[in-house]
MMTF fields as JSON, N, C-alpha, C and O atoms, coordinates in Angstrom:
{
  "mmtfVersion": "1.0.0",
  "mmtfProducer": "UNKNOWN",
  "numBonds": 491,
  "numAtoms": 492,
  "numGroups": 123,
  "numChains": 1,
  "numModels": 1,
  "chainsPerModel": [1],
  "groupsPerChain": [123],
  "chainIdList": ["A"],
  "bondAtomList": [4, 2, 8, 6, 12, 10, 16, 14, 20, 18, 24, 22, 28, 26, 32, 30, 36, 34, 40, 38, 44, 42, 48, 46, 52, 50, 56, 54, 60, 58, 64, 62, 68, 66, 72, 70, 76, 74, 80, 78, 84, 82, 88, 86, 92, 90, 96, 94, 100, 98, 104, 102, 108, 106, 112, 110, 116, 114, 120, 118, 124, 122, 128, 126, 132, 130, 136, 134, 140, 138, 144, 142, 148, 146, 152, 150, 156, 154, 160, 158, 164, 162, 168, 166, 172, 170, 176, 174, 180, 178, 184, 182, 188, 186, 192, 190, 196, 194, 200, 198, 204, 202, 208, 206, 212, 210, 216, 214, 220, 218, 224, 222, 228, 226, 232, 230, 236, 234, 240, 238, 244, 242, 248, 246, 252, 250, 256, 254, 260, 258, 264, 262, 268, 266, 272, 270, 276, 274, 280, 278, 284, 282, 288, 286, 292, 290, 296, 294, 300, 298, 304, 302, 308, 306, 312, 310, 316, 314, 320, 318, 324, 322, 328, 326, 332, 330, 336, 334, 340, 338, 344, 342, 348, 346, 352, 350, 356, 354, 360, 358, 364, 362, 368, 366, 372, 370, 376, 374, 380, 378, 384, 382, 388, 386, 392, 390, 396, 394, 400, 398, 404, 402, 408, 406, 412, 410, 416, 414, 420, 418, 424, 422, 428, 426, 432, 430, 436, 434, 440, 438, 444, 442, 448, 446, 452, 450, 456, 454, 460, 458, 464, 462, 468, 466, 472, 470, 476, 474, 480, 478, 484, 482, 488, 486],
  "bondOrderList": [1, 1, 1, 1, 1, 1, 1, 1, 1, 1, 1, 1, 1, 1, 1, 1, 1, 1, 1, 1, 1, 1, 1, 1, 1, 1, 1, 1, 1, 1, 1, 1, 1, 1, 1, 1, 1, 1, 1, 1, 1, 1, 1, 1, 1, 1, 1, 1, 1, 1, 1, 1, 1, 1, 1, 1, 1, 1, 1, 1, 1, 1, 1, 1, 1, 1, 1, 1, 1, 1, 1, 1, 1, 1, 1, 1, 1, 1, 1, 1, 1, 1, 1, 1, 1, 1, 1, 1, 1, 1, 1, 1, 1, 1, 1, 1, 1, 1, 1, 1, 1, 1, 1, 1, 1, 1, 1, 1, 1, 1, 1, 1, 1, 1, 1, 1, 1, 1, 1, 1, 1, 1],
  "groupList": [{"groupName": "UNK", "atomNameList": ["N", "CA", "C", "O"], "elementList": ["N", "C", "C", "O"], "formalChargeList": [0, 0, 0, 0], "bondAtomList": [1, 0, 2, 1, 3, 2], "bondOrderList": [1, 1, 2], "singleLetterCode": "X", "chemCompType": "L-PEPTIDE LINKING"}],
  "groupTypeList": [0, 0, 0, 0, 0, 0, 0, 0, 0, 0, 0, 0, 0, 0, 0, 0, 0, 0, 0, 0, 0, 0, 0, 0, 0, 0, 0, 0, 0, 0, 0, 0, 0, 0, 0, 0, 0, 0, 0, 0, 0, 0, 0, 0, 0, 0, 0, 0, 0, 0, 0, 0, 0, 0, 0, 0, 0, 0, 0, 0, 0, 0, 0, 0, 0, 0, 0, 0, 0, 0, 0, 0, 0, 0, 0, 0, 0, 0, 0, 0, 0, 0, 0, 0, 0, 0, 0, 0, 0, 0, 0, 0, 0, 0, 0, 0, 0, 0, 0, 0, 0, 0, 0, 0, 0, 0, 0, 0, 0, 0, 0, 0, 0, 0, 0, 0, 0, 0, 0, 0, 0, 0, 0],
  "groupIdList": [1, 2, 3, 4, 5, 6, 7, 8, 9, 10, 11, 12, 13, 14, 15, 16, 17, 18, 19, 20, 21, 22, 23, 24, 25, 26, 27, 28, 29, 30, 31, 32, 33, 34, 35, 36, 37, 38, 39, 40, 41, 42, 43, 44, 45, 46, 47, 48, 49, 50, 51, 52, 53, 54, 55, 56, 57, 58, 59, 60, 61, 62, 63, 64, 65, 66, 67, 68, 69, 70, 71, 72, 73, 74, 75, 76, 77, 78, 79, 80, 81, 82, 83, 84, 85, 86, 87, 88, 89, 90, 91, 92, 93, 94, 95, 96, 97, 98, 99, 100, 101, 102, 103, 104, 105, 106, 107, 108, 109, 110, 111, 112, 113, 114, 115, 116, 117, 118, 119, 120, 121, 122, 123],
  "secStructList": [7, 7, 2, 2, 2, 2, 2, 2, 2, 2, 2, 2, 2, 2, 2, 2, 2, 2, 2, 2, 6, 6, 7, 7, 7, 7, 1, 1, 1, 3, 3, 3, 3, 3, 3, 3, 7, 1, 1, 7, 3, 3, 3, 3, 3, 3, 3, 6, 6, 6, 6, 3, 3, 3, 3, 3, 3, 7, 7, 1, 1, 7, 7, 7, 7, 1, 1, 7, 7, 7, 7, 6, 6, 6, 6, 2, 2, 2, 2, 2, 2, 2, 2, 2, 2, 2, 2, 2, 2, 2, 2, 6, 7, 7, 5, 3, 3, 3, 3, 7, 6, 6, 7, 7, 1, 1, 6, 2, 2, 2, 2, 2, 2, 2, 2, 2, 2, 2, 6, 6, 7, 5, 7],
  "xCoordList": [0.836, 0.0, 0.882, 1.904, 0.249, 1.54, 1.129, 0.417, 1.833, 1.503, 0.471, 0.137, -0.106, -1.281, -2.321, -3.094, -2.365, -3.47, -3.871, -4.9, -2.667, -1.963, -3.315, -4.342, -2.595, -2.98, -4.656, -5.391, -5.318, -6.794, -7.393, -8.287, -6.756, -7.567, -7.284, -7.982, -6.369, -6.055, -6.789, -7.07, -7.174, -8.191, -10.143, -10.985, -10.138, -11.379, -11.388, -12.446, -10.464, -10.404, -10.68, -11.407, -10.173, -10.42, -11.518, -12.244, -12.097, -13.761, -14.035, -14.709, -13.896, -14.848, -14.917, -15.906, -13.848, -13.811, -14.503, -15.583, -14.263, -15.046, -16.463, -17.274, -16.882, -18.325, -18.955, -19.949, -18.126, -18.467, -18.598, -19.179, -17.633, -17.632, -19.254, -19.692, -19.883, -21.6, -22.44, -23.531, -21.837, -22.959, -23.159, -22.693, -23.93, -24.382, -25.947, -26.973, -25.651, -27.013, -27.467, -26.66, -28.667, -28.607, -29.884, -30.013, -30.655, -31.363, -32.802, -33.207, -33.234, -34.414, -33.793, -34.554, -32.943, -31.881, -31.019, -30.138, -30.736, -29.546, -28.911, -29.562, -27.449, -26.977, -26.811, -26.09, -27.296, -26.717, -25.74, -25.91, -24.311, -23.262, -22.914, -23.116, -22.58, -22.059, -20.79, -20.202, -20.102, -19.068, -19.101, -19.921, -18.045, -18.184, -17.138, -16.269, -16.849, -15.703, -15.407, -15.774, -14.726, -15.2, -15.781, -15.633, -16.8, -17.416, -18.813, -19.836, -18.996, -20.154, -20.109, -19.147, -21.697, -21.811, -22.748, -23.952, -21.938, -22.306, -22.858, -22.317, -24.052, -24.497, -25.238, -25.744, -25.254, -25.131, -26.002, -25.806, -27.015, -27.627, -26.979, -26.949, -26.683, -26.046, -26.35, -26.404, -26.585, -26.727, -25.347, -24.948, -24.834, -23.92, -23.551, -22.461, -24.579, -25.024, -24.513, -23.695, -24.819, -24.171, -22.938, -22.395, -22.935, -21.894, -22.211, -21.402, -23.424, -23.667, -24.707, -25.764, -24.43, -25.107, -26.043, -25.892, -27.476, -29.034, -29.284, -30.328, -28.411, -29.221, -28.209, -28.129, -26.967, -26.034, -26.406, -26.63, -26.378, -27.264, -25.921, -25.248, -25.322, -24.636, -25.534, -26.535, -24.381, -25.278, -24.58, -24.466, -24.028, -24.003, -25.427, -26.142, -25.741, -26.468, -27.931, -29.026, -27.775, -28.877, -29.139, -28.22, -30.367, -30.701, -31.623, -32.516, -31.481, -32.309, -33.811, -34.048, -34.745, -35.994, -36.301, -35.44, -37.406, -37.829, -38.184, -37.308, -38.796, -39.108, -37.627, -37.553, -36.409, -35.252, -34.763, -34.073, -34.741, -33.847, -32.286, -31.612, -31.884, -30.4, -29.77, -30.338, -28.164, -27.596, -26.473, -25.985, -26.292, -25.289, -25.379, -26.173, -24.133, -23.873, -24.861, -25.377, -25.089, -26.253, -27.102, -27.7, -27.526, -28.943, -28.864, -29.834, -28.094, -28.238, -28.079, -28.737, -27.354, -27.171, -28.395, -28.576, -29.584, -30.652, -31.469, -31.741, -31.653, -31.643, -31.592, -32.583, -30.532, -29.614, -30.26, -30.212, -30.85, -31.058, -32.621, -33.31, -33.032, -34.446, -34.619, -35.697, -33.429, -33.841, -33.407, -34.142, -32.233, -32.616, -33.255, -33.064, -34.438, -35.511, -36.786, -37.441, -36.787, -37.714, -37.257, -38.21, -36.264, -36.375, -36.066, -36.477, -35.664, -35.555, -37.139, -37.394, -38.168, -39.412, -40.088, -40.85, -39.699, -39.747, -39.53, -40.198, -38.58, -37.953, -38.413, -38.385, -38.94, -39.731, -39.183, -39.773, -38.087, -37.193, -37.684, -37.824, -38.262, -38.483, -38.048, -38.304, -36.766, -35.93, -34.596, -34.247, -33.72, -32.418, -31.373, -31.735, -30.115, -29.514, -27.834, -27.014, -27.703, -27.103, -25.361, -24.824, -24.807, -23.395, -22.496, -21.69, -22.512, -21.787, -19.986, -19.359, -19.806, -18.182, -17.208, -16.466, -17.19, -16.096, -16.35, -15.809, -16.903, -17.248, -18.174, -19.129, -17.666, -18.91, -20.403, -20.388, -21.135, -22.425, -22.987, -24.062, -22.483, -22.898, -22.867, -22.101, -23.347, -23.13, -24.083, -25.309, -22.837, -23.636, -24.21, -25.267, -23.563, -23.428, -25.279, -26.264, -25.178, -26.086, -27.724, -28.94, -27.243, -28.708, -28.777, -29.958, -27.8, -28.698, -29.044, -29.472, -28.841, -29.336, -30.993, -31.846, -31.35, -32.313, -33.444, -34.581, -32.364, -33.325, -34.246, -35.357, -33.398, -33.669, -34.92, -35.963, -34.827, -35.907, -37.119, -38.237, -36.782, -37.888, -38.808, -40.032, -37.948, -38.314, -38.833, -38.998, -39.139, -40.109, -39.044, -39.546, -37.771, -37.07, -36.559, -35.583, -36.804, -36.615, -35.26, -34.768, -34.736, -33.415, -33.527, -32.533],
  "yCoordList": [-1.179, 0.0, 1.243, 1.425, 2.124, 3.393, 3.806, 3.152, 5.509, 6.094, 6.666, 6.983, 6.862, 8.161, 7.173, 7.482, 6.205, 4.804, 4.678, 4.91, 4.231, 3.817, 4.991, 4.685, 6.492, 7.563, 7.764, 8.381, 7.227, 7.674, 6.242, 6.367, 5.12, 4.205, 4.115, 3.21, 4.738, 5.171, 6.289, 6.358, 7.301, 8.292, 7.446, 7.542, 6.777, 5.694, 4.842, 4.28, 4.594, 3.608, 4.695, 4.489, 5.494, 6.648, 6.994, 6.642, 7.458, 8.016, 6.938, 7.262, 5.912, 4.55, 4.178, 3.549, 4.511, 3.773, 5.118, 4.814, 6.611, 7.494, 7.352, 7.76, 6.901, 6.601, 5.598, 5.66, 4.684, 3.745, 3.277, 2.34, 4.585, 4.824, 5.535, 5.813, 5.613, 6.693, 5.524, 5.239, 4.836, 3.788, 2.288, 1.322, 2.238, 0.524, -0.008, 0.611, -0.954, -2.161, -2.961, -3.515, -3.016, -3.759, -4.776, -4.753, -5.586, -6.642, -5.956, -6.295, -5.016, -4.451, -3.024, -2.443, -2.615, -1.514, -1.921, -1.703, -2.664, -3.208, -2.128, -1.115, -2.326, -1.437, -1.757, -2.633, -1.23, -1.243, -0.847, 0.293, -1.659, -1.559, -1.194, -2.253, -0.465, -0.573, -0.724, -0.245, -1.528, -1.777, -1.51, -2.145, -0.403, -0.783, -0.914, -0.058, -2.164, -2.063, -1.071, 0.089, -1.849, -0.887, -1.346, -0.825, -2.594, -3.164, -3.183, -2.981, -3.352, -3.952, -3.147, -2.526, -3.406, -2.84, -3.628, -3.707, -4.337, -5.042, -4.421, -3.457, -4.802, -4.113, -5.186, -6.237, -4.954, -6.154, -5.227, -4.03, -6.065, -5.543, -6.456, -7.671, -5.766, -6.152, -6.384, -5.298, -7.54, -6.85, -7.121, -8.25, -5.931, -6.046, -6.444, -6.843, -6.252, -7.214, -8.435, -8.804, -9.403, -10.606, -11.031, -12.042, -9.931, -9.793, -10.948, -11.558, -10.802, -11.599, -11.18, -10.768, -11.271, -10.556, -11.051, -12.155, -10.326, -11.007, -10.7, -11.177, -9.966, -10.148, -9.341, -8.164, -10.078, -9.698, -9.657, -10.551, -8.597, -8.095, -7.849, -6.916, -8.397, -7.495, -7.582, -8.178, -6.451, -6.09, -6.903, -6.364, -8.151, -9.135, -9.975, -10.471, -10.075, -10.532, -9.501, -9.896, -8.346, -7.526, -7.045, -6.944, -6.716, -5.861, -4.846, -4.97, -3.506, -1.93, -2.408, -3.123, -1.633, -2.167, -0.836, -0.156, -0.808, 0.073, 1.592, 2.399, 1.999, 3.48, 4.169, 5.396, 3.308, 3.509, 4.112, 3.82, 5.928, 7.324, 7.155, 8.165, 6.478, 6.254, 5.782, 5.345, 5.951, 5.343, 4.121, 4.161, 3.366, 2.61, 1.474, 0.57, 1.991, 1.081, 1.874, 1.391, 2.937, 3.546, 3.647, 4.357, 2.68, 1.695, 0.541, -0.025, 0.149, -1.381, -1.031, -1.716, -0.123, -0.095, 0.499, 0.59, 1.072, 1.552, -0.022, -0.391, -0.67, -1.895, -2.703, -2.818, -3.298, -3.39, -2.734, -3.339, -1.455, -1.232, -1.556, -1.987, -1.331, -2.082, -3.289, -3.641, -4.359, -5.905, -5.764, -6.088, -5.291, -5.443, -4.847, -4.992, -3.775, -3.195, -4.6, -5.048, -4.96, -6.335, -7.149, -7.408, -8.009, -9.281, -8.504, -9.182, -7.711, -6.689, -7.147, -7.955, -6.257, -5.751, -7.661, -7.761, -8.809, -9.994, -10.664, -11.62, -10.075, -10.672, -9.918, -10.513, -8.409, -7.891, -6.661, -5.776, -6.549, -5.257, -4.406, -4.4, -3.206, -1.559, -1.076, -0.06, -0.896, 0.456, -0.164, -1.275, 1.023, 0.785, 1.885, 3.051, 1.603, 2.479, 2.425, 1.514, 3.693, 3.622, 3.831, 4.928, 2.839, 2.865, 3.211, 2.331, 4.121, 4.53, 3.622, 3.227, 3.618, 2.692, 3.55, 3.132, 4.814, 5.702, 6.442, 7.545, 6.114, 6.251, 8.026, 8.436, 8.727, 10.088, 9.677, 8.793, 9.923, 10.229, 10.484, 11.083, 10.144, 10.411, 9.325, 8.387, 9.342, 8.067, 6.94, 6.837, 5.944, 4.258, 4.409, 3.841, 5.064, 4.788, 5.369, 4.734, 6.505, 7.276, 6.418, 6.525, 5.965, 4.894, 3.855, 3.523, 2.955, 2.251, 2.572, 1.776, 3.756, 4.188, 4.89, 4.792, 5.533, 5.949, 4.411, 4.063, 3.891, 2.458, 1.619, 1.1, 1.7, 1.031, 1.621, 0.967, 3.392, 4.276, 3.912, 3.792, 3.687, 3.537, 2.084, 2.031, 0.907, -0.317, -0.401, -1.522, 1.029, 0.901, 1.02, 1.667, 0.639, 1.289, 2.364, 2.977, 2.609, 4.402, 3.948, 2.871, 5.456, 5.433, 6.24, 6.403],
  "zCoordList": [0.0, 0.0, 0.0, 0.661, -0.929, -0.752, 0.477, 1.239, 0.782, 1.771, 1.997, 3.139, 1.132, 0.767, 1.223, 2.13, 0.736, 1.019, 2.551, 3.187, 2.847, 4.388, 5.331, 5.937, 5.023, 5.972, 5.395, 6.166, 3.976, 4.078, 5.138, 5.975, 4.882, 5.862, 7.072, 7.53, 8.19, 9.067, 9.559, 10.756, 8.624, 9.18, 9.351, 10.244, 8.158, 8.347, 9.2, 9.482, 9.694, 11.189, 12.426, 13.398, 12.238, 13.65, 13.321, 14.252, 12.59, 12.17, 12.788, 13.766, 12.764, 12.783, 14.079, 14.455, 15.006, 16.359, 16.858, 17.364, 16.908, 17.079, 16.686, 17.517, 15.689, 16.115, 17.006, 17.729, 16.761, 17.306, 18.962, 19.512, 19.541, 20.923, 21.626, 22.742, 19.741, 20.506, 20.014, 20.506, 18.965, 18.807, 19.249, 18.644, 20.409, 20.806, 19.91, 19.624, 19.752, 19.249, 20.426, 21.173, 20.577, 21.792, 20.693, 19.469, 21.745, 21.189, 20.181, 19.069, 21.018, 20.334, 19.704, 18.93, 19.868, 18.599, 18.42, 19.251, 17.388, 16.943, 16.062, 15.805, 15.503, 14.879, 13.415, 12.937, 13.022, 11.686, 10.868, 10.434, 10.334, 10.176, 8.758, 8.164, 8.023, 6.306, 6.466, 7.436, 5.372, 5.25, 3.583, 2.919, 2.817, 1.65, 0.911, 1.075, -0.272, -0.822, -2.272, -2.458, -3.072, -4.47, -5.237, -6.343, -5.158, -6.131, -5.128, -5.781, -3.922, -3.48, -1.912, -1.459, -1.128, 0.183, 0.796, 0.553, 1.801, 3.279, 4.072, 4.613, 4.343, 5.725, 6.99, 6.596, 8.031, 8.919, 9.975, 10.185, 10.593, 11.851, 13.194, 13.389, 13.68, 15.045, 16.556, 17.134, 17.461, 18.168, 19.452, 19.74, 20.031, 20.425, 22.062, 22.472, 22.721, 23.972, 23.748, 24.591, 22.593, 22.832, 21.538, 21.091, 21.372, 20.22, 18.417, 17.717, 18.32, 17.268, 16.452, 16.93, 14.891, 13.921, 13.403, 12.88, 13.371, 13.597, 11.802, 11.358, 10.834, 9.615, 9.039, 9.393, 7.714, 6.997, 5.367, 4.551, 5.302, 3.826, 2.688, 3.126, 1.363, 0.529, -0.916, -1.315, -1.532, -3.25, -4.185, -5.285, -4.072, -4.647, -5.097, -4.226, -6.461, -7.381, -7.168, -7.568, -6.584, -6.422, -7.703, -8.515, -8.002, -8.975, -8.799, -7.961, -9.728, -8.948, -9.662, -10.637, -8.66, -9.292, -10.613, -11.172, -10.765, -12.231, -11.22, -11.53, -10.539, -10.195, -9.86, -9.8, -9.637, -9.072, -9.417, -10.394, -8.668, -9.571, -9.234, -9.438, -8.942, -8.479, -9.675, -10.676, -9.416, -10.997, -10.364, -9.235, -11.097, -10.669, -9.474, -9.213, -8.866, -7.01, -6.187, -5.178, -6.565, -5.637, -5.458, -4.65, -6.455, -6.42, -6.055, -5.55, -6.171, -5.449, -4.027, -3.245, -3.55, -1.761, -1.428, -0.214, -2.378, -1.985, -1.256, -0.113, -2.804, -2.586, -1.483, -0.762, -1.248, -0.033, 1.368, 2.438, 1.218, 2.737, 2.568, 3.493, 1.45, 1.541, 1.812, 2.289, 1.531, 1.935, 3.264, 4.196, 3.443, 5.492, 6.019, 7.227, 5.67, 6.366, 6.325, 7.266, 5.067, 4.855, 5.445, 6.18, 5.815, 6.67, 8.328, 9.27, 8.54, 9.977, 10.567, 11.461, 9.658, 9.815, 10.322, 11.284, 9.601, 9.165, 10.648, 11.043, 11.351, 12.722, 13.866, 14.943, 13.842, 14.723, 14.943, 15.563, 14.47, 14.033, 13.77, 12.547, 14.406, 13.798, 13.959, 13.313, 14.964, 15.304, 15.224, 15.623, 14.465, 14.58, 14.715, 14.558, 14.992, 14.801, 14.163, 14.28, 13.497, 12.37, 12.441, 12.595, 12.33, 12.084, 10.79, 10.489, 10.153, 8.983, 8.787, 7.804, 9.781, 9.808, 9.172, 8.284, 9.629, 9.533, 7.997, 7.921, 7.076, 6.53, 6.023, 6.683, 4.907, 5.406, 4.961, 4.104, 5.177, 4.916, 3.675, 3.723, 2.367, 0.908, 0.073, 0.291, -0.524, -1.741, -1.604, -1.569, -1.524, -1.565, 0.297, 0.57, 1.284, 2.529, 2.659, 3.035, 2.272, 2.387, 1.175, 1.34, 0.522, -0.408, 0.506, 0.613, 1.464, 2.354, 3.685, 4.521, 3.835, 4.999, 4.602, 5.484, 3.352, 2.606, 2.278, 2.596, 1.515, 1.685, 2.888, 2.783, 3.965, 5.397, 5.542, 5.582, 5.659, 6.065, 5.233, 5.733, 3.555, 2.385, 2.961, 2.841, 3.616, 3.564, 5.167, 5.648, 6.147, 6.998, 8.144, 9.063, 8.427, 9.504, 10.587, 10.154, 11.385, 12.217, 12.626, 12.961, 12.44, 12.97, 14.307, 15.015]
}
């Protein structure tokens, strides 16, 4: 990894443990985690009381539906937060709360956090 690499995922690890010091999941608010690479975006509801993950969602073999104003990966992570709002809602899940993972707030991060909300979730 060059250097430049090194110091942007080093600042995404500190974003990340800094949020993560405000955000707990417990059994009835679990957290909801994004993780994203450069092809695809993981997102995982958590609950962290017993340290084990109640519903791991990625945009592998997803496809955007037809009303879908998004272009690209940023439709499928819309996607994506719509299927873990549907099996969430499925397990008794209505409230959650939201872990970005160091991550800013725009893009793919920001379509499944939009999705979750579209597919019936409160943050």
């Amino acid at each position: 990894m060059k250097s430049f690499e090194k110091i942007k995922v080093q600042a995404r690890k500190t974003r990340h443990r800094r949020v993560r010091a405000k955000v707990i999941g417990t059994e009835k608010k679990p957290r909801l985690c994004v993780y994203r690479s450069s092809k695809n975006v993981f997102a995982q509801l958590i609950n962290d009381d017993i340290g084990k993950t109640i519903i791991g969602i990625n945009t592998q073999g997803l496809k955007p539906t037809e009303g879908n104003l998004l272009k690209g990966k940023e439709s499928l992570a819309f996607e994506a937060g719509k299927l873990i709002a549907k099996t969430a809602l499925e397990k008794g899940i209505k409230e959650i709360c939201f872990d970005r993972g160091g991550y800013l707030y725009h893009g793919r991060v920001k379509a499944v956090a939009e999705g979750a909300r579209a597919g019936g979730l409160k943050f």
